[in-house]
C-alpha positions, -999 to 999 in steps of 0.1 A, spaced: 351 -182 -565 349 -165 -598 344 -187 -627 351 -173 -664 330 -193 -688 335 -188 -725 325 -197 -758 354 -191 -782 358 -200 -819 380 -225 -829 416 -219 -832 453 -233 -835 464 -210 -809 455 -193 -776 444 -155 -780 410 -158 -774 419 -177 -738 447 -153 -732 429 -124 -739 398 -133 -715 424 -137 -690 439 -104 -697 406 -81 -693 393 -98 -663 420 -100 -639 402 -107 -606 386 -145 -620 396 -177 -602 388 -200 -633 386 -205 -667 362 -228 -684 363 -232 -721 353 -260 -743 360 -298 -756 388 -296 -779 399 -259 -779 436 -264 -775 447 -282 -804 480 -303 -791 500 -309 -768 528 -279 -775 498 -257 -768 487 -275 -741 526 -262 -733 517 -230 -738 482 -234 -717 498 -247 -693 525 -215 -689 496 -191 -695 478 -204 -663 508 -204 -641 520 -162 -650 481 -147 -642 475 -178 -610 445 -188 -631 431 -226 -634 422 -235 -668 395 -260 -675 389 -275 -710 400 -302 -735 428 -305 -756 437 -330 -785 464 -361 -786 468 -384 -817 434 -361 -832 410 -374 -800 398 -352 -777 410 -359 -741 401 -339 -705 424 -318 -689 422 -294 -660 456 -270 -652 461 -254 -621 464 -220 -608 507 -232 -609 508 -243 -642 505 -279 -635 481 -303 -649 460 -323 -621 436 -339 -644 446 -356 -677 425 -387 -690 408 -402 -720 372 -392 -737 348 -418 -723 338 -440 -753 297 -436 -763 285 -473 -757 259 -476 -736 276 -502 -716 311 -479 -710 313 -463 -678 329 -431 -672 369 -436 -676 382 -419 -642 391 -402 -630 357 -380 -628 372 -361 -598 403 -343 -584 410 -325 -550 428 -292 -555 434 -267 -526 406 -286 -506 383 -281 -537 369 -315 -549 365 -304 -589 343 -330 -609 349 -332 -648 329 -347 -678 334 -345 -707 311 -330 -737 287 -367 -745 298 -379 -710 269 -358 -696 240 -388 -705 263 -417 -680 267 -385 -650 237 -399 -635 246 -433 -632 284 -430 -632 291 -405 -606 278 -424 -578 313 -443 -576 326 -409 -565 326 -412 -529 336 -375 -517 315 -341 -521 320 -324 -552 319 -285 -553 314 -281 -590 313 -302 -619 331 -288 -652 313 -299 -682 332 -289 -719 313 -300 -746 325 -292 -784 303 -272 -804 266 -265 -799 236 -286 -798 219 -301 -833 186 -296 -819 169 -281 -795 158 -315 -783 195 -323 -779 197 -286 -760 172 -295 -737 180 -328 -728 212 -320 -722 202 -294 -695 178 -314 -682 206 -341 -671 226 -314 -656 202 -302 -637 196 -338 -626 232 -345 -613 231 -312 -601 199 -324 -577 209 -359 -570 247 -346 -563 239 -316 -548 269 -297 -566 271 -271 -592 272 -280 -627 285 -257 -658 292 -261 -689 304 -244 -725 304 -253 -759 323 -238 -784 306 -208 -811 313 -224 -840 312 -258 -857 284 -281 -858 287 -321 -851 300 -339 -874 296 -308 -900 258 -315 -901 252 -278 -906 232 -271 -872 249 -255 -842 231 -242 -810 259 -227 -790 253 -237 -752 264 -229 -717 251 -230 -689 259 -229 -648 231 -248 -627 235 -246 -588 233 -273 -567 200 -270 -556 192 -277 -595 178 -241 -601 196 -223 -635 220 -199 -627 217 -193 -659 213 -211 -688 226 -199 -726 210 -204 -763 225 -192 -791 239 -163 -774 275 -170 -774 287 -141 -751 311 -144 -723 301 -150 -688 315 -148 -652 297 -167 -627 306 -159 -588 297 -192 -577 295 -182 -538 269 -154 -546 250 -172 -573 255 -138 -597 267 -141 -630 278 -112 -651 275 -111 -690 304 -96 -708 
């Protein structure tokens, strides 16, 4: 299973996705970030994208200007569709975290969702085979960066599933005027396929090898 995961700019429309999809035609999956379709007529358009080149799309799109989690199928069809867990300590992950595609359990959390993994996942009851983690735009710190990591290499242990994830390459949160962009893949073992500072280039990660390429 070949997993594109990008780190586009922020934009109203689709060319960055449709153009990674374009120049690597033999990928199984697209990851891309919290928030990088901007509606729901793009969403449309997302959703028509994935269904000509037989290519699931992983991200977040925006609904009434919050983000919301959304994974689209290799038909065009959208299998997972729910809100953004709210930040309270005492709100648990809004489900669902999981959904069984082609006999591929695919987890999902969403950008801040990452700090209640360890303690929320444990109500999923099946295997997962990967965990898709898009998170908006890069880290603050690099105390953010590395905590952040460090939790996904802890559900990635305690789970024993592979966790990735991808911010976008621009925008900082809530405009504060730092950005670190991030990605990441982590293997289920908890050992770093690779992990991404800064360096906002394009990666695909062969997920049954453990190989990732840098475009």
């Amino acid at each position: 299973m070949r997993v594109l995961i990008g780190q586009p700019i922020h934009e109203e429309g689709l060319s960055q996705l449709e153009h990674d999809i374009k120049v690597n035609k033999e990928i199984d999956i697209v990851l891309y970030p919290e928030g990088y379709i901007l509606n729901e007529k793009v969403l449309e358009a997302a959703c028509s994208i994935a269904k000509e080149n037989k290519v699931m799309i992983i991200t977040s799109y925006k609904k009434d200007n919050k983000n919301r989690a959304v994974i689209i199928s290799n038909a065009g069809d959208i299998i997972l569709e729910r809100a953004k867990t709210l930040p309270d300590d005492n709100e648990e992950l809004v489900p669902p975290l999981t959904v069984n595609y082609n006999g591929i359990n695919i987890g999902y959390i969403l950008c801040m969702e990452i700090l209640k993994g360890m303690r929320d996942l444990k109500n999923v009851r099946e295997t997962i085979n990967f965990i898709a983690h898009p998170i908006g735009v890069g880290m603050f710190s690099d105390e953010q960066f590395d905590l952040w990591i460090n939790e996904a290499i802890k559900i990635a242990k305690t789970y024993k599933t592979v966790v990735m994830g991808t911010s976008h390459a621009d925008g900082s949160y809530r405009n504060c005027g730092t950005s670190l962009p991030i990605s990441y893949c982590i293997d289920s073992t908890g050992e770093p396929i690779y992990i991404s500072k800064s360096d906002t280039r394009t990666r695909i990660v062969d997920l049954d090898a453990k190989e990732v390429q840098v475009l």
